[in-house]
C-alpha positions in Angstrom: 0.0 0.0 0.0 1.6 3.4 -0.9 0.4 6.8 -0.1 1.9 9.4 -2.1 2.2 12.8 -0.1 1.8 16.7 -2.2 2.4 19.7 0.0 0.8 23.1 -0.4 2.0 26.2 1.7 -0.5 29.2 2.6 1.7 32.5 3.1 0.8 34.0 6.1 6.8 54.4 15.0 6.8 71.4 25.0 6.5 74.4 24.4 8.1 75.0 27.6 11.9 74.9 26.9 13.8 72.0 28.4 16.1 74.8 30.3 15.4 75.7 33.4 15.0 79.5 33.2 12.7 78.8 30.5 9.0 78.9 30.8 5.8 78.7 28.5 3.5 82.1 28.3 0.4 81.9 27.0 -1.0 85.0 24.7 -4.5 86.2 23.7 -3.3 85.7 20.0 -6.4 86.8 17.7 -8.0 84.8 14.2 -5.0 84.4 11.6 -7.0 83.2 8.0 -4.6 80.5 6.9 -4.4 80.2 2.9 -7.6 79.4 1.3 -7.6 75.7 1.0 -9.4 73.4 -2.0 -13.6 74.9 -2.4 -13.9 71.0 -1.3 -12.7 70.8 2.0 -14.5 74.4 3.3 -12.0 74.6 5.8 -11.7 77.8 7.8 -9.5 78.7 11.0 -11.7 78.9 14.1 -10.2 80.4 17.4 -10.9 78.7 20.8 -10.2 79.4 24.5 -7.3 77.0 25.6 -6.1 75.8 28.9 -2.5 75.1 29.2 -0.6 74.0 32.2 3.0 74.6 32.0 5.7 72.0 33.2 6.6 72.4 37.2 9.8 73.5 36.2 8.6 76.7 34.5 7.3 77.9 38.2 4.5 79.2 36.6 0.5 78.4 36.6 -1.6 77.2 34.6 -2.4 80.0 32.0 -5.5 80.3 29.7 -5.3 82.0 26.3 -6.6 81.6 22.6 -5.7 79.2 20.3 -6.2 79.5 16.4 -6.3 76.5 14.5 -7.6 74.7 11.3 -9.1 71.2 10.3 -8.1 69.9 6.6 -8.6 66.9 4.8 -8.1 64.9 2.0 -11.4 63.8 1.0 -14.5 66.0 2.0 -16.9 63.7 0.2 -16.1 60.0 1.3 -18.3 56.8 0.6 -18.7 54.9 3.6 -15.7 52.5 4.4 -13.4 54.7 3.2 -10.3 56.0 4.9 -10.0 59.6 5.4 -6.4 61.2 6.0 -6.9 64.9 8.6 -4.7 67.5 9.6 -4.8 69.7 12.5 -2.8 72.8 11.8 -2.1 75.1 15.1 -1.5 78.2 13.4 -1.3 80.3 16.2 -0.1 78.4 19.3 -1.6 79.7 22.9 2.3 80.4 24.0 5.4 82.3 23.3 9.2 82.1 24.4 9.5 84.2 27.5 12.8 84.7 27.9 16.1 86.3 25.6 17.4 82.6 25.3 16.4 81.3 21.6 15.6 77.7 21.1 17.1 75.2 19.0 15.3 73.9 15.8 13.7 69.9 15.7 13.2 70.0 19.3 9.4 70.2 19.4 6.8 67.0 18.8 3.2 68.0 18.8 0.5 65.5 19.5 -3.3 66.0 20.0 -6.9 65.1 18.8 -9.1 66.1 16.5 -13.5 65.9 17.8 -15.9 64.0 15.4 -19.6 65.1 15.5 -23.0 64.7 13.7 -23.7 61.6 11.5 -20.5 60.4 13.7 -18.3 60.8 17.2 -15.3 60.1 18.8 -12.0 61.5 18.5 -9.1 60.9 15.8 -5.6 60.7 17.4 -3.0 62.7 15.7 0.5 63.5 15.7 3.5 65.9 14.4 7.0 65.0 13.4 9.7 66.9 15.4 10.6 69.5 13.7 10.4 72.9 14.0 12.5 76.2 13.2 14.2 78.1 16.0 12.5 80.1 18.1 14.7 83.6 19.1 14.4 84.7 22.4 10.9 86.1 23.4 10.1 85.5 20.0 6.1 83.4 18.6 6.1 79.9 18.5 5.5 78.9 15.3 2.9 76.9 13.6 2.9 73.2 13.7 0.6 70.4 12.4 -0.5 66.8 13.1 -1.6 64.1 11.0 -4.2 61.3 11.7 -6.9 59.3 9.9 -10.5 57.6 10.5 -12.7 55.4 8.2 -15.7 56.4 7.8 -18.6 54.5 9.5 -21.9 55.8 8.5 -23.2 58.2 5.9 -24.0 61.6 6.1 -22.7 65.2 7.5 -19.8 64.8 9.8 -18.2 67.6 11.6 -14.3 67.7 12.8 -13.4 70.4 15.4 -10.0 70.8 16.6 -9.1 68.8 20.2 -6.8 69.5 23.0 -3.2 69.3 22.1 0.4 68.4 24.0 3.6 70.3 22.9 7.0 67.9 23.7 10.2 69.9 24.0 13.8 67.4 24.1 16.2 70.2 24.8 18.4 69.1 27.9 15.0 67.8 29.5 12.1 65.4 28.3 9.2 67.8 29.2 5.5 68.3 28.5 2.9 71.4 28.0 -0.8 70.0 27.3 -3.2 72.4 26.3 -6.9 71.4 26.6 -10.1 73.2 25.3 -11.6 74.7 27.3 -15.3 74.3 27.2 -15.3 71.6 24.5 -16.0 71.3 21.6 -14.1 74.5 20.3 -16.2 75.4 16.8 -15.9 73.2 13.8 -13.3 73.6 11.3 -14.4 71.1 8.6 -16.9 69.3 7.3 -17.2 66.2 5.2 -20.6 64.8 3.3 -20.1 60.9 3.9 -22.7 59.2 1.5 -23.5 55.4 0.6 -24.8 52.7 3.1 -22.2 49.3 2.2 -21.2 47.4 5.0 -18.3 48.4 6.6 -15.5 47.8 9.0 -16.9 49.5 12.3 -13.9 48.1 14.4 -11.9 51.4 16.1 -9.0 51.4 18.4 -8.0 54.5 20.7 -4.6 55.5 22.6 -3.8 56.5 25.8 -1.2 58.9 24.6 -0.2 60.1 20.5 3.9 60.2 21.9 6.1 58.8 24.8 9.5 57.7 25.2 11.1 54.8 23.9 10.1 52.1 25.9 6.8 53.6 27.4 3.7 51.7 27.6 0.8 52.9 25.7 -2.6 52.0 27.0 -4.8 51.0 23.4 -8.4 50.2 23.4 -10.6 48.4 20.7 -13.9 48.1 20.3 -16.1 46.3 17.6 -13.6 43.2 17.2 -14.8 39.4 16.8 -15.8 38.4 20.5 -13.3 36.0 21.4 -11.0 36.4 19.0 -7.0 37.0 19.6 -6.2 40.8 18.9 -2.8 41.7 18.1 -1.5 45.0 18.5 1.5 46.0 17.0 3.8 48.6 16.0 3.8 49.9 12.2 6.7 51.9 10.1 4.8 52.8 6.9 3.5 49.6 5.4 5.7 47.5 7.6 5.2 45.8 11.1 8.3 47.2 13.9 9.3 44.9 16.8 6.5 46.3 19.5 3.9 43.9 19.3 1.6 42.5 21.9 -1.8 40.6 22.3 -5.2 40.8 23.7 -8.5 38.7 23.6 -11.8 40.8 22.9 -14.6 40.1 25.2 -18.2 39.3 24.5 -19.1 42.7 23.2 -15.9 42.6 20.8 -14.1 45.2 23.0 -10.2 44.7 24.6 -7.3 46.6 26.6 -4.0 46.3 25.8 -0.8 47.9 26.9 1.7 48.0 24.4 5.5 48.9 25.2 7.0 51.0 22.4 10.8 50.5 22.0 11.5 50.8 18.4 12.6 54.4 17.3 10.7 53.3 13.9 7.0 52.8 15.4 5.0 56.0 13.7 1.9 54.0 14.2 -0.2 51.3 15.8 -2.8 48.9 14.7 -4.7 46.5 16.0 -6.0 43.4 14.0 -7.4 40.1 13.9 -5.5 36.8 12.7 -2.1 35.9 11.8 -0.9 39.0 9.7 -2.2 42.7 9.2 -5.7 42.7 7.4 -7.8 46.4 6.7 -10.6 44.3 6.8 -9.9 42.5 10.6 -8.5 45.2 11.8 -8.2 49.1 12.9 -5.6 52.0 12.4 -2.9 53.0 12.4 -3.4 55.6 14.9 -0.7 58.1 14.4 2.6 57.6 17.1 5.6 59.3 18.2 8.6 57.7 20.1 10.6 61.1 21.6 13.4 61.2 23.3 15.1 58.1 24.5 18.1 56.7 22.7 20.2 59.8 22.4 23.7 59.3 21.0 25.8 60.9 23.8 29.0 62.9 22.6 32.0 61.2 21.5 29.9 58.2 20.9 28.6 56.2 17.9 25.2 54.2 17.0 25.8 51.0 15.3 22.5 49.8 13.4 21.7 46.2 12.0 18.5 44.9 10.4 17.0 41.4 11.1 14.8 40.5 8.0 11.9 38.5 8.5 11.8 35.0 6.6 8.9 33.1 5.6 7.2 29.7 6.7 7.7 27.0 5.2 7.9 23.2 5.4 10.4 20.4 3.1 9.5 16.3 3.4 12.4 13.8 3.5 10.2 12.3 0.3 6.9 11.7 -1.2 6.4 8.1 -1.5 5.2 5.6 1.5 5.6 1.7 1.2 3.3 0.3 3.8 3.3 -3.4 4.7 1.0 -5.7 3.3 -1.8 -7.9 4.2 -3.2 -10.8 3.4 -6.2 -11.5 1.0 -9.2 -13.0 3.6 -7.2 -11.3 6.6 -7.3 -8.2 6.0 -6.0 -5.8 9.0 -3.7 -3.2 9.4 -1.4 -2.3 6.5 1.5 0.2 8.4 4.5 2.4 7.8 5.7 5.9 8.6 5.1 9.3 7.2 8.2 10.6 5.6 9.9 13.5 8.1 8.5 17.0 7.8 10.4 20.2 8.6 8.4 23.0 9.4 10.8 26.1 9.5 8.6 29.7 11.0 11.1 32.5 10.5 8.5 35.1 10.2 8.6 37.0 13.2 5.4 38.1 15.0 2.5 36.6 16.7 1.3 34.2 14.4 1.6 30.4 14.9 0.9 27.6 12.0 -0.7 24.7 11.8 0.3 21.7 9.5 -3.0 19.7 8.2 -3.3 16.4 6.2 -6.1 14.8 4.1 -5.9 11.9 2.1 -7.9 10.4 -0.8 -9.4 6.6 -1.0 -7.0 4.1 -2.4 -7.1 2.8 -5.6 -6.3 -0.8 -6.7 -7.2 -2.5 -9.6 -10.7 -3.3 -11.5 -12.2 -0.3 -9.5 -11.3 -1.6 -5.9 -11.2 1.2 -3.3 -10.1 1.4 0.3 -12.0 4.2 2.5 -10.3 7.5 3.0 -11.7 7.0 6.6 -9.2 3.9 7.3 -6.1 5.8 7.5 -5.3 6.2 10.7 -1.9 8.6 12.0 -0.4 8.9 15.3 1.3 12.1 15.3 4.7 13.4 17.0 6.5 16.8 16.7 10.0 17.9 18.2 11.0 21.0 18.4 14.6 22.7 17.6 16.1 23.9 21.3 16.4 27.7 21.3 12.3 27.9 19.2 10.5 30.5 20.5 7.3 28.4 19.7 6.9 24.9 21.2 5.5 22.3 18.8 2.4 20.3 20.1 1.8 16.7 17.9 -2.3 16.7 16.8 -4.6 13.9 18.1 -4.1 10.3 17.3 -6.9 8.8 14.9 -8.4 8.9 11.1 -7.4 11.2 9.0 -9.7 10.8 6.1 -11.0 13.1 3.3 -12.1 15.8 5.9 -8.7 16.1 7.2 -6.3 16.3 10.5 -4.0 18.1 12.6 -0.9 16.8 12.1 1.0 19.0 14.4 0.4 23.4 15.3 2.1 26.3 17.3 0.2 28.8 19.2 -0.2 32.5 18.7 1.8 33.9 20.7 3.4 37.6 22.0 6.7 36.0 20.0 6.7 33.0 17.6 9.0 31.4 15.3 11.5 28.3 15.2 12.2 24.9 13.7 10.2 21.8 14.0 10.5 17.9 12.7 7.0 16.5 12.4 7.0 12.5 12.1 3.8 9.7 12.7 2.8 6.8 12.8 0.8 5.6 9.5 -1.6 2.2 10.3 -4.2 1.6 7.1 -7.2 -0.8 8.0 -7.8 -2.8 5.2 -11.1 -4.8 5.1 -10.9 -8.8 4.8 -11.5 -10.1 0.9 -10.2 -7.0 -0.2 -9.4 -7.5 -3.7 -5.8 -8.8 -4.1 -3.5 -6.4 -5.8 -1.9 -2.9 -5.4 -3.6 0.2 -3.7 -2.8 3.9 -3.8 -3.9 7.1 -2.2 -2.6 10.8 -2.1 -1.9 12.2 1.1 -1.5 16.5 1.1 -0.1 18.1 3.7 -0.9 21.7 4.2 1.1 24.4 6.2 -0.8 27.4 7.7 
């Protein structure tokens, strides 16, 4: 009796000044009209009162003032589902240097939130690169402006008014000057007409906190998920995953906390997402992220930099042919032999496990004669490499069949990876007065 095995394999990132003597003052600044932006968007710049609250250092209290500031973005008439990219500009921040000293350019990463209302609500996090032209001593701050997206859930008008905002200085010191509105909402900015009625990805994730220093945790929050299912949350540079990655389970209602520690210098984002790899369809974000301060290069010193590329999973078979004993015509009984070696290699990185699956056809023999699928029994085993981040667990003993089996799985996990030699026990029951002569049936494996 000979099985003959096939294989298939399923791919799977303030304004106070860090000195001392410096301190933040907040001004009455009046309405500055920003350039006209695109007849589209009707964007104007709307002035609101702002509460800031200096860092202790300053030795000053909390001081309210004006802000000025102005809601773009990209699409002012999305269909539902769709992705929409917004910018909060701060054109006139509620704060100027105090003193003669003049601060350094890049010093300065802006973070804040931006207020949804009418056909939907909630807040969109946003966030600023670090950079920023000096400032001379008692001179305006200047301008800055924050990025963030949402998809849109429902149709309709939609409203976005400008949230409270956090100014990080890293000049000598880390420090922080958040600025909240004072009597929220502060008056809309833009508007977007959201039409159509599809179905659509309703889940959402929020953050604690748009910035922090490397190796902070960030508090995120989903709602809308699968209940039950595994949430991972993770880091994102662009269009690829970074090292900070953690997991959740959402509850009943679909809803999870996670906190995620944020390490990598290259995390500008985080998502949050059901299954083994990132999916827009199972998943939410990325909410803009800032990693400040942390990782300095002190003077006289160098960075060295590598890159670990992540592989790929994948499994080879020490062949593809099985000889099992034989039986005897009028006997019958079990016809037995071993399934060629299997190498599973999981150099992906991530939180994903696999699992390996088999099915097998009947067997053939001559003038028509078939054997069951069903009486092809397996009893699995699975060792794993020493040094695997991912332990190997063998699947049950018993038929594998046309339906199909486990042969051997890893679990999801906070890291994954490794090698693994999957082996078992093959025991065919052949029926008494089965037709003398040869048999054959196709055994697949399949890696996920």
């Amino acid at each position: 009796m000979r099985p003959t095995m096939r294989r298939s394999t399923e791919p799977r990132r303030r304004w106070a000044a860090a000195l001392g003597i410096t301190a933040l003052v907040v001004t009455g600044g009046g309405l500055l009209g920003g350039p006209a932006q695109a007849a589209a968007t009707a964007s104007v710049a709307v002035d609101f009162p702002t509460h800031c609250i200096p860092p202790p250092i300053a030795g000053i209290p909390p001081i309210d003032g004006t802000t000025t500031a102005q809601i773009t973005v990209d699409d002012a008439t999305p269909q539902v589902g769709d992705t929409v990219a917004v910018t909060y500009t701060v054109v006139v921040p509620a704060a100027s240097n105090p003193v003669d000293l003049a601060l350094p350019a890049d010093i300065m990463t802006p973070t804040g939130k931006v207020t949804l209302g009418g056909a939907q609500s909630g807040d969109v996090t946003v966030a600023g690169p670090k950079k920023n032209p000096p400032v001379p001593g008692k001179g305006a701050f200047p301008s800055f402006s924050m990025t963030g997206t949402f998809t849109v859930t429902a149709p309709g008008t939609i409203t976005l008014s400008p949230g409270d905002y956090n100014i990080h200085t890293s000049y000598i010191m880390e420090l922080d000057t958040p600025c909240t509105v004072t009597g929220p909402p502060a008056p809309v900015s833009e508007t977007v007409v959201a039409t159509g009625g599809g179905q659509v990805n309703e889940r959402a994730v929020q953050l604690s906190a748009a910035s922090g220093q490397a190796g902070d945790e960030v508090t995120v929050t989903g709602t809308k998920f699968t209940p039950g299912a595994r949430i991972t949350v993770a880091g994102r540079d662009g269009d690829a995953q970074t090292g900070d990655t953690t997991t959740a389970t959402a509850d009943g209602s679909g809803a999870f906390t996670a906190r995620l520690a944020v390490s990598d210098p290259d995390t500008t984002g985080i998502v949050a997402y059901e299954g083994g790899a990132w999916d827009a369809e199972k998943g939410a974000g990325p909410l803009e992220y800032t990693v400040t301060g942390g990782g300095e290069i002190p003077d006289g010193s160098q960075q060295l930099t590598t890159t670990v590329r992540a592989g790929t999973l994948s499994m080879t078979q020490a062949g593809d042919s099985v000889q099992l004993s034989g039986v005897d015509f009028g006997r019958g009984g079990a016809s037995t032999g071993d399934l060629r070696t299997v190498t599973v290699e999981d150099f992906r990185g991530g939180p994903a496990g696999w699992s390996l699956t088999g099915k097998v056809t009947d067997f053939k023999g001559p003038g028509g004669a078939r054997i069951s699928a069903d009486a092809l029994g397996w009893t699995p085993s699975c060792a794993t490499k020493p040094g695997s981040p991912s332990t190997c667990a063998a699947g049950s003993a018993g038929a594998v069949g046309s339906a199909g089996a486990t042969l051997a799985s890893t679990p999801d996990g906070a890291a994954t990876g490794g090698e693994f030699t999957v082996d078992a026990g093959l025991s065919l029951d052949v029926p008494a007065f089965t037709g003398a002569g040869s048999y054959a049936g196709v055994l697949t494996l399949t890696l996920t």
